[in-house]
mmJSON file of the N, C-alpha and C atoms, coordinates in Angstrom:
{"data_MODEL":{"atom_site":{
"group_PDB":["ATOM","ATOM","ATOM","ATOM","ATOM","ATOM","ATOM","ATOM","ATOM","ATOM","ATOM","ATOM","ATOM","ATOM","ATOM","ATOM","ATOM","ATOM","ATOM","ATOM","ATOM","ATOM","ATOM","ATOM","ATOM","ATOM","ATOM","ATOM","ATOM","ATOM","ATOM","ATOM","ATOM","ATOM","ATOM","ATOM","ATOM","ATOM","ATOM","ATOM","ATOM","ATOM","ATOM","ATOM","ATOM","ATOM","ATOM","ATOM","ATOM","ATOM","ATOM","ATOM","ATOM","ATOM","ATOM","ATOM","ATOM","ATOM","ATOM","ATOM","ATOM","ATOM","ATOM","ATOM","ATOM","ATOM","ATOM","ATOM","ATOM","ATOM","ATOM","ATOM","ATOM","ATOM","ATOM","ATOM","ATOM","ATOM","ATOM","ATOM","ATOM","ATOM","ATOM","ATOM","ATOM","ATOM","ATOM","ATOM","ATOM","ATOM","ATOM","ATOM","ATOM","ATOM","ATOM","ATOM","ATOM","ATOM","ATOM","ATOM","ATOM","ATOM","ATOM","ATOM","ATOM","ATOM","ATOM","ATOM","ATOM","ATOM","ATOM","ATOM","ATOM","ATOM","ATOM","ATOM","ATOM","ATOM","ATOM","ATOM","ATOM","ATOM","ATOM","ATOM","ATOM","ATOM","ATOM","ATOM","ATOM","ATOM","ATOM","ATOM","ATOM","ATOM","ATOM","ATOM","ATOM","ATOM","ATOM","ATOM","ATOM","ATOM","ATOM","ATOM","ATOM","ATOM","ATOM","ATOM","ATOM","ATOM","ATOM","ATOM","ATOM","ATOM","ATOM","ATOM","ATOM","ATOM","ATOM"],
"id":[1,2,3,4,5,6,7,8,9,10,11,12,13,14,15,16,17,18,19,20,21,22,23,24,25,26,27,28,29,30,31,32,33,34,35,36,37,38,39,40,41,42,43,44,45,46,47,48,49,50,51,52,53,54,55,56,57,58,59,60,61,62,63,64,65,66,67,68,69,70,71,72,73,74,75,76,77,78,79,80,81,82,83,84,85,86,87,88,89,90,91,92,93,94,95,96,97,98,99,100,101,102,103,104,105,106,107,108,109,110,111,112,113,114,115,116,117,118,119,120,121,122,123,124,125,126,127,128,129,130,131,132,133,134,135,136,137,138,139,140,141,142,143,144,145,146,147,148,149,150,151,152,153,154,155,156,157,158,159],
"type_symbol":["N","C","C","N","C","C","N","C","C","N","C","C","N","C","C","N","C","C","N","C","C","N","C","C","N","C","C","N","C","C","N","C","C","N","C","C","N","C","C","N","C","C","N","C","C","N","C","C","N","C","C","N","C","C","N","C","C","N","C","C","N","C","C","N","C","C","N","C","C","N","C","C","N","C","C","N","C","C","N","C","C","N","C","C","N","C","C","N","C","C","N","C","C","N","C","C","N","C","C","N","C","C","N","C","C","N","C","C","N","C","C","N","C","C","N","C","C","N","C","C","N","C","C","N","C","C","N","C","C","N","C","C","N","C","C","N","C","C","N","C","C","N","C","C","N","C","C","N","C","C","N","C","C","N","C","C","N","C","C"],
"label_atom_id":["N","CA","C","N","CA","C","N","CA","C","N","CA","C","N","CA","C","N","CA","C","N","CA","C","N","CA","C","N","CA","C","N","CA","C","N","CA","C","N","CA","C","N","CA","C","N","CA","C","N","CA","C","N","CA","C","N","CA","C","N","CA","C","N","CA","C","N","CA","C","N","CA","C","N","CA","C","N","CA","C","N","CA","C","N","CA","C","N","CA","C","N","CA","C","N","CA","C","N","CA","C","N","CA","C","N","CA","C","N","CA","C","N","CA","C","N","CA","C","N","CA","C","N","CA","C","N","CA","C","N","CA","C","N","CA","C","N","CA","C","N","CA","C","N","CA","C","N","CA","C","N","CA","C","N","CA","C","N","CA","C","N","CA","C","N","CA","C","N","CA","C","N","CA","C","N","CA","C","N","CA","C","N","CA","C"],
"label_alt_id":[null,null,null,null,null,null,null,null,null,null,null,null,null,null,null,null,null,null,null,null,null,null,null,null,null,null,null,null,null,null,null,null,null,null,null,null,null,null,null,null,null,null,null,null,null,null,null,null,null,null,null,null,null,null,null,null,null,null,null,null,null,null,null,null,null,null,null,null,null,null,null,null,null,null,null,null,null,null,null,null,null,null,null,null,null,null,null,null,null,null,null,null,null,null,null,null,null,null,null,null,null,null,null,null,null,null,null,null,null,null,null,null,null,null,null,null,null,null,null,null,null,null,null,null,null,null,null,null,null,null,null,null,null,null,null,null,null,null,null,null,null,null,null,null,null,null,null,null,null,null,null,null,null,null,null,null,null,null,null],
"label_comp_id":["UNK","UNK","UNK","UNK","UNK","UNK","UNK","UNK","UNK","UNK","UNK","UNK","UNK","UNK","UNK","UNK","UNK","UNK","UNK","UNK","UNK","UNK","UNK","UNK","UNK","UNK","UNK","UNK","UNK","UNK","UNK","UNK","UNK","UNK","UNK","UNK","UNK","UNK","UNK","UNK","UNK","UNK","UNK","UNK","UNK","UNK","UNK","UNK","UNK","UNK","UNK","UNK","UNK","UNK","UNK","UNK","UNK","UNK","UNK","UNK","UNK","UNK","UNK","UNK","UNK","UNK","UNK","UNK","UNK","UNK","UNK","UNK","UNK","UNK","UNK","UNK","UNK","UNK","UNK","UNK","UNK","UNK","UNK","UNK","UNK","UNK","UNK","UNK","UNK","UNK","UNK","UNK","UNK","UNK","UNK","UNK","UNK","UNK","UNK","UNK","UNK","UNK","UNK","UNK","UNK","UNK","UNK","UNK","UNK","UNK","UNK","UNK","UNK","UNK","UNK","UNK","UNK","UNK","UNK","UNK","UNK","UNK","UNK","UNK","UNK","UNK","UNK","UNK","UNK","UNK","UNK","UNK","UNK","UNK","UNK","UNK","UNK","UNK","UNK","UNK","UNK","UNK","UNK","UNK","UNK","UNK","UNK","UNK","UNK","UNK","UNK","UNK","UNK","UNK","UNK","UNK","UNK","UNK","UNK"],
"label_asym_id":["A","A","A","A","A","A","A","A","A","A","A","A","A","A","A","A","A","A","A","A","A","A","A","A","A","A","A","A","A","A","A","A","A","A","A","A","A","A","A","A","A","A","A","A","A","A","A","A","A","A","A","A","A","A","A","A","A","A","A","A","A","A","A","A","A","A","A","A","A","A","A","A","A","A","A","A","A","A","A","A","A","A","A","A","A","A","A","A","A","A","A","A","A","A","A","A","A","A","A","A","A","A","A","A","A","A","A","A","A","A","A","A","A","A","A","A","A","A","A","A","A","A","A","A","A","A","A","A","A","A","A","A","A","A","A","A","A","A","A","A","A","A","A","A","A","A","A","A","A","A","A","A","A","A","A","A","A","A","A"],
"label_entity_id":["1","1","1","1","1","1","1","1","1","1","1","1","1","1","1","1","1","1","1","1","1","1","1","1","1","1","1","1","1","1","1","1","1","1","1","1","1","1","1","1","1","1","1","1","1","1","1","1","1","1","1","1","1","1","1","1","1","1","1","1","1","1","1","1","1","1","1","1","1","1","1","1","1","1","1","1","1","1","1","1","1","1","1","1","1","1","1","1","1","1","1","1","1","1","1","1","1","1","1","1","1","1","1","1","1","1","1","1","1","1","1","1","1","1","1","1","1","1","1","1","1","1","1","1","1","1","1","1","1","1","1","1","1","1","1","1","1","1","1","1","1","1","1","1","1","1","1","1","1","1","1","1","1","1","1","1","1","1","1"],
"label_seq_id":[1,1,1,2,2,2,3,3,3,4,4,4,5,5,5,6,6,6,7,7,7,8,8,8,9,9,9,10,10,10,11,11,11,12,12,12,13,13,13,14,14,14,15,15,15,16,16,16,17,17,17,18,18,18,19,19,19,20,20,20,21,21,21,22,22,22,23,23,23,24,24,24,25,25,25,26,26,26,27,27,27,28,28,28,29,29,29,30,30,30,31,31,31,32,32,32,33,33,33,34,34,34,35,35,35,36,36,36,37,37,37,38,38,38,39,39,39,40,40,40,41,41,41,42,42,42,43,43,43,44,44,44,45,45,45,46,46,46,47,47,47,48,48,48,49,49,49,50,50,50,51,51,51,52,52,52,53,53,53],
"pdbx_PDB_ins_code":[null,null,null,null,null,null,null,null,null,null,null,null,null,null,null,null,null,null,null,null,null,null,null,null,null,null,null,null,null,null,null,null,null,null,null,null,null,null,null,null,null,null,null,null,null,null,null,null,null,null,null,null,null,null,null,null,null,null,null,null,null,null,null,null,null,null,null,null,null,null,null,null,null,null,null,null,null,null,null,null,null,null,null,null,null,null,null,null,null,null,null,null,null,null,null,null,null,null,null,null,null,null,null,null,null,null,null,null,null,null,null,null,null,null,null,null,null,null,null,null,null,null,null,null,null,null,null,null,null,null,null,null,null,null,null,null,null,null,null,null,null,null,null,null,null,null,null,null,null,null,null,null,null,null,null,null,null,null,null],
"Cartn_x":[-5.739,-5.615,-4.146,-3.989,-2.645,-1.757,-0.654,0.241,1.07,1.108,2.137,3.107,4.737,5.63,6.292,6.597,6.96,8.718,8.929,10.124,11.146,10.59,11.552,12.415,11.176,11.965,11.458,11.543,10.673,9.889,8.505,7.517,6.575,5.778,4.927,3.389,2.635,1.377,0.018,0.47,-0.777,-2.182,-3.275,-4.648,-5.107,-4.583,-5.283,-4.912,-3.968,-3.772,-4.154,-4.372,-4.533,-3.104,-3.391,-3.056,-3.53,-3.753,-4.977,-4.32,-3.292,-2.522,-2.589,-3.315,-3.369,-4.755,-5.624,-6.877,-7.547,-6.661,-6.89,-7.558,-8.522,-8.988,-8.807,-8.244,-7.955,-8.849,-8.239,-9.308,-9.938,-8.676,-9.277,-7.886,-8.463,-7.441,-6.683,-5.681,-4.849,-4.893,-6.259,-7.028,-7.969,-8.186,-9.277,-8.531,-7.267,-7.204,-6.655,-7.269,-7.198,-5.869,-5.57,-4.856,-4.128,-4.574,-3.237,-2.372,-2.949,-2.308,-0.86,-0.261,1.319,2.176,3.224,4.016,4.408,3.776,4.112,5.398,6.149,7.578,8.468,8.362,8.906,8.584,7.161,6.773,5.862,6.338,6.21,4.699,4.48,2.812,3.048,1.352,0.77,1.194,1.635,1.972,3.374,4.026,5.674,5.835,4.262,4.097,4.103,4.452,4.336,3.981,3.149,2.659,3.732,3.575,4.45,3.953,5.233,5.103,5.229],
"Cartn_y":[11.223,9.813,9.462,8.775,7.913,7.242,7.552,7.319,5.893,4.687,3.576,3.573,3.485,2.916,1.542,0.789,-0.371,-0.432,-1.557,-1.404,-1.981,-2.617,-3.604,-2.614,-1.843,-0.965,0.383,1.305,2.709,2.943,2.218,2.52,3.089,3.921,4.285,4.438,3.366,3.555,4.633,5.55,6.372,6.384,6.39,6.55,7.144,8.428,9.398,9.045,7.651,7.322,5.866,5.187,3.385,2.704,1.576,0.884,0.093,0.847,0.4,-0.926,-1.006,-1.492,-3.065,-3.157,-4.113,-4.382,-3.587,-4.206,-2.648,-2.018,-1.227,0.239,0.674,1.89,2.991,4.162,5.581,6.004,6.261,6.6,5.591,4.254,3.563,3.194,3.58,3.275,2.156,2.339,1.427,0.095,0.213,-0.802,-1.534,-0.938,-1.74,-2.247,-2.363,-3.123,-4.443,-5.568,-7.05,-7.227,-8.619,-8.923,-9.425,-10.39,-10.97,-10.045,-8.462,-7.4,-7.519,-7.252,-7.009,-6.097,-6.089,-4.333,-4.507,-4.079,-3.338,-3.252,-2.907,-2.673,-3.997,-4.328,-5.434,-6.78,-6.953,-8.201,-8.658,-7.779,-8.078,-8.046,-8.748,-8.68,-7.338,-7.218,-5.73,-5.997,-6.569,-6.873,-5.992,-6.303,-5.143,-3.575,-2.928,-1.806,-0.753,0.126,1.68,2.284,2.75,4.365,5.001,6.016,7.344,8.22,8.802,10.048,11.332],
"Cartn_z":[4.245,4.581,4.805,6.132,6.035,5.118,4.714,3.8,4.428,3.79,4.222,3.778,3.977,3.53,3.881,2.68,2.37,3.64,4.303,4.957,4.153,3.328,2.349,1.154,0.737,-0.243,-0.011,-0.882,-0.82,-1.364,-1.85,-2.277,-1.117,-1.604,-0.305,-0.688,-0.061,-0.677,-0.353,-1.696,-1.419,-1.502,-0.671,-0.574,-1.78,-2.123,-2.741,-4.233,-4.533,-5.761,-5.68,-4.648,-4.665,-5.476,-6.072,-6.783,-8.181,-8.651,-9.846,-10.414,-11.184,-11.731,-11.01,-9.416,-9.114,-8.197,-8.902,-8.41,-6.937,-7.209,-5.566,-6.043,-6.292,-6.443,-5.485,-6.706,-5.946,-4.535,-3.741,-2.295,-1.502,-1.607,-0.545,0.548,1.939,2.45,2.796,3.246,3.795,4.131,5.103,6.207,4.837,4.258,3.587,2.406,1.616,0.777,0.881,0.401,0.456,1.484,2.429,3.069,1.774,1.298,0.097,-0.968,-0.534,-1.657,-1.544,-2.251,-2.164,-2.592,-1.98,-2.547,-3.736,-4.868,-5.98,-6.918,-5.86,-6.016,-6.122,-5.144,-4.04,-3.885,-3.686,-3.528,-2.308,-1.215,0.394,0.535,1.637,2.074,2.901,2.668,3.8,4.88,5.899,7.228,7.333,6.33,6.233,6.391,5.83,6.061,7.122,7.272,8.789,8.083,9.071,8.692,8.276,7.36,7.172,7.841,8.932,9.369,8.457],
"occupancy":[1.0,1.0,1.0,1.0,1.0,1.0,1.0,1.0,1.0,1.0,1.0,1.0,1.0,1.0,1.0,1.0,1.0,1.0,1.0,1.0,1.0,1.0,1.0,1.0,1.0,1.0,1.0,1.0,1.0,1.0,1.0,1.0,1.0,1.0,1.0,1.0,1.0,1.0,1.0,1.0,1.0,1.0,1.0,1.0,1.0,1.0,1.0,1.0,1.0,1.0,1.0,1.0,1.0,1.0,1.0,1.0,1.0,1.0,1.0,1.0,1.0,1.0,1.0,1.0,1.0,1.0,1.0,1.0,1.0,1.0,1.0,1.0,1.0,1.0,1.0,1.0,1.0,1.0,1.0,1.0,1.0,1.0,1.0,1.0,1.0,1.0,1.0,1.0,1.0,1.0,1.0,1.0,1.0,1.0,1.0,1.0,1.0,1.0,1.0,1.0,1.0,1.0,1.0,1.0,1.0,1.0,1.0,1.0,1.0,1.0,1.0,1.0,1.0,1.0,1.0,1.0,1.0,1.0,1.0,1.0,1.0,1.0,1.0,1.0,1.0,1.0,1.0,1.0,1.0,1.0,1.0,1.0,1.0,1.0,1.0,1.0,1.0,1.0,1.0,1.0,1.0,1.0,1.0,1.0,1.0,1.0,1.0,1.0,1.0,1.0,1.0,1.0,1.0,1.0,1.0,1.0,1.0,1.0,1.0],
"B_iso_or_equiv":[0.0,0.0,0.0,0.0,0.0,0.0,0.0,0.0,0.0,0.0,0.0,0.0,0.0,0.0,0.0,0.0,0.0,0.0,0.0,0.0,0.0,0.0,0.0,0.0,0.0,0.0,0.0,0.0,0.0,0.0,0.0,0.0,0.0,0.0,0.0,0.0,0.0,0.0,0.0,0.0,0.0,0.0,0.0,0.0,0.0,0.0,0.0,0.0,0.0,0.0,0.0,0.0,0.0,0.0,0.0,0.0,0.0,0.0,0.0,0.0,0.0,0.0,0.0,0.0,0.0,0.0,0.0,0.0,0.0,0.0,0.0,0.0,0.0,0.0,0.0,0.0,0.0,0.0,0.0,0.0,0.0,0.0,0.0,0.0,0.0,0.0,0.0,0.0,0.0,0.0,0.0,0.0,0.0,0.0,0.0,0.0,0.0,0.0,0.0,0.0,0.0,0.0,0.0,0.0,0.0,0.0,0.0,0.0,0.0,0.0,0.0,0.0,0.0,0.0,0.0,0.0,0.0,0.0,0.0,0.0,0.0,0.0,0.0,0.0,0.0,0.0,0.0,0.0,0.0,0.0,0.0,0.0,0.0,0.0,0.0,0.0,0.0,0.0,0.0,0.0,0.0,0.0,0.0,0.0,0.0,0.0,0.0,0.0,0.0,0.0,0.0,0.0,0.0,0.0,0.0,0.0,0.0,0.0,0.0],
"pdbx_formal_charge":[null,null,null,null,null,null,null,null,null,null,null,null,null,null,null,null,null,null,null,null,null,null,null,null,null,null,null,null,null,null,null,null,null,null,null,null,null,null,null,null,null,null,null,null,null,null,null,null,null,null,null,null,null,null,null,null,null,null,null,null,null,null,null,null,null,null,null,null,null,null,null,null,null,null,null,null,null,null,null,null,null,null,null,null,null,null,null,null,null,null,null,null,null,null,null,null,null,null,null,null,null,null,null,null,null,null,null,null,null,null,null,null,null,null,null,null,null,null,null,null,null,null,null,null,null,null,null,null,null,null,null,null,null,null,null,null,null,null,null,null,null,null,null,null,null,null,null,null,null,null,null,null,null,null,null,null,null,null,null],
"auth_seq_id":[1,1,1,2,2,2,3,3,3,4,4,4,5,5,5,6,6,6,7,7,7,8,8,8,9,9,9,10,10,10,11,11,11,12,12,12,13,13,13,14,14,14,15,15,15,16,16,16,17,17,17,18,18,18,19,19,19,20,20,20,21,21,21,22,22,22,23,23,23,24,24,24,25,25,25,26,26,26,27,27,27,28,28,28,29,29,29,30,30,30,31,31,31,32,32,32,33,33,33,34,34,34,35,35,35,36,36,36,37,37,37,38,38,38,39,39,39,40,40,40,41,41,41,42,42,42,43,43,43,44,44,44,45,45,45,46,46,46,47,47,47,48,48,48,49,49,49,50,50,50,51,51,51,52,52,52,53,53,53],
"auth_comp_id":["UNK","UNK","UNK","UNK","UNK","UNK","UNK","UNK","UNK","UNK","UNK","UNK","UNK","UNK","UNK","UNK","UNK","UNK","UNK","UNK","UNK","UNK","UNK","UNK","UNK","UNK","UNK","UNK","UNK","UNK","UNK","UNK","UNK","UNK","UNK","UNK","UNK","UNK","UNK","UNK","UNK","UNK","UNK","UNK","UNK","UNK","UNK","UNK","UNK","UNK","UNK","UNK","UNK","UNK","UNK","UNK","UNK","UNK","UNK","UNK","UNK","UNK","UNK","UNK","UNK","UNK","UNK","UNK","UNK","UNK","UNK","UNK","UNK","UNK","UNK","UNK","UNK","UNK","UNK","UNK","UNK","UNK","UNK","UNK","UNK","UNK","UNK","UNK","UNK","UNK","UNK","UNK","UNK","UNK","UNK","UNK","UNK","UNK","UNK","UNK","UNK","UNK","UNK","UNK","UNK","UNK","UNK","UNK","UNK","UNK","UNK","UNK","UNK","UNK","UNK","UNK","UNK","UNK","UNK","UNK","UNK","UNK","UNK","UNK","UNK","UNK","UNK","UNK","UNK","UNK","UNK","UNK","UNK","UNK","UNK","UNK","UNK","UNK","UNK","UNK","UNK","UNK","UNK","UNK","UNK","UNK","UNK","UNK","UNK","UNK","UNK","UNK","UNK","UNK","UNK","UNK","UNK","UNK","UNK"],
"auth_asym_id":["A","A","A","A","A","A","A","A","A","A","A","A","A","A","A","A","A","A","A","A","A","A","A","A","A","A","A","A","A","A","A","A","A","A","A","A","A","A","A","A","A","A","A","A","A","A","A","A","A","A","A","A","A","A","A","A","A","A","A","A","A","A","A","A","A","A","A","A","A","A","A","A","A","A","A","A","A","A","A","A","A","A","A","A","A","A","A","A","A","A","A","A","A","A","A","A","A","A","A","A","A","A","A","A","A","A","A","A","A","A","A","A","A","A","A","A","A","A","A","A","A","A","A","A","A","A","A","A","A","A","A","A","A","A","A","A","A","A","A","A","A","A","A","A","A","A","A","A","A","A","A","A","A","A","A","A","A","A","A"],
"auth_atom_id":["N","CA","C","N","CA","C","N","CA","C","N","CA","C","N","CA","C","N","CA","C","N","CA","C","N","CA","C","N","CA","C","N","CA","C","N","CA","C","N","CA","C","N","CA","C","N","CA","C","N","CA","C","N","CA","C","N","CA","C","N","CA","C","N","CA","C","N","CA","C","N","CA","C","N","CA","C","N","CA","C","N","CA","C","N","CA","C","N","CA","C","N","CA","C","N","CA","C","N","CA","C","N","CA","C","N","CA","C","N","CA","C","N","CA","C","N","CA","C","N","CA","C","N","CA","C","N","CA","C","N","CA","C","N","CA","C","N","CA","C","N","CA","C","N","CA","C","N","CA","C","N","CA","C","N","CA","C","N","CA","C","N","CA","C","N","CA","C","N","CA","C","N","CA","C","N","CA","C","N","CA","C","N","CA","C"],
"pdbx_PDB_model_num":[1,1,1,1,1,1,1,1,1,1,1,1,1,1,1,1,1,1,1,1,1,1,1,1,1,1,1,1,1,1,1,1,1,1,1,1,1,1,1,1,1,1,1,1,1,1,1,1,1,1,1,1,1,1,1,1,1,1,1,1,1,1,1,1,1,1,1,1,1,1,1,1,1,1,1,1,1,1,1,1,1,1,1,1,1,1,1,1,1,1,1,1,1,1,1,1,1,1,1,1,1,1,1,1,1,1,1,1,1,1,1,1,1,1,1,1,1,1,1,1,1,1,1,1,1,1,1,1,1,1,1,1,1,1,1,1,1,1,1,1,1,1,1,1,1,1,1,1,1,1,1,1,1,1,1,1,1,1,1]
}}}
């Protein structure tokens, strides 16, 4: 699965780990977690995110 990184900072959100800590279960991608989710790290909405090459 596609890996995102944050442009704001360097968190990079992995699929194969989610975000538990905020509602996002291991193995879901990218596309599917909530529009109001936010970076972790940082703060930023999902809209800030690129793919990682």
């Amino acid at each position: 699965m596609q890996k995102y990184k944050c442009t704001a900072c360097t968190y990079v959100y992995d699929p194969e780990e989610g975000d538990p800590d905020n509602g996002v279960e291991p193995g879901t991608p990218f596309e599917e977690i909530p529009q109001d989710w936010l970076c972790p790290e940082c703060g930023v909405p999902k809209e800030l995110f690129v793919p990682l090459d």
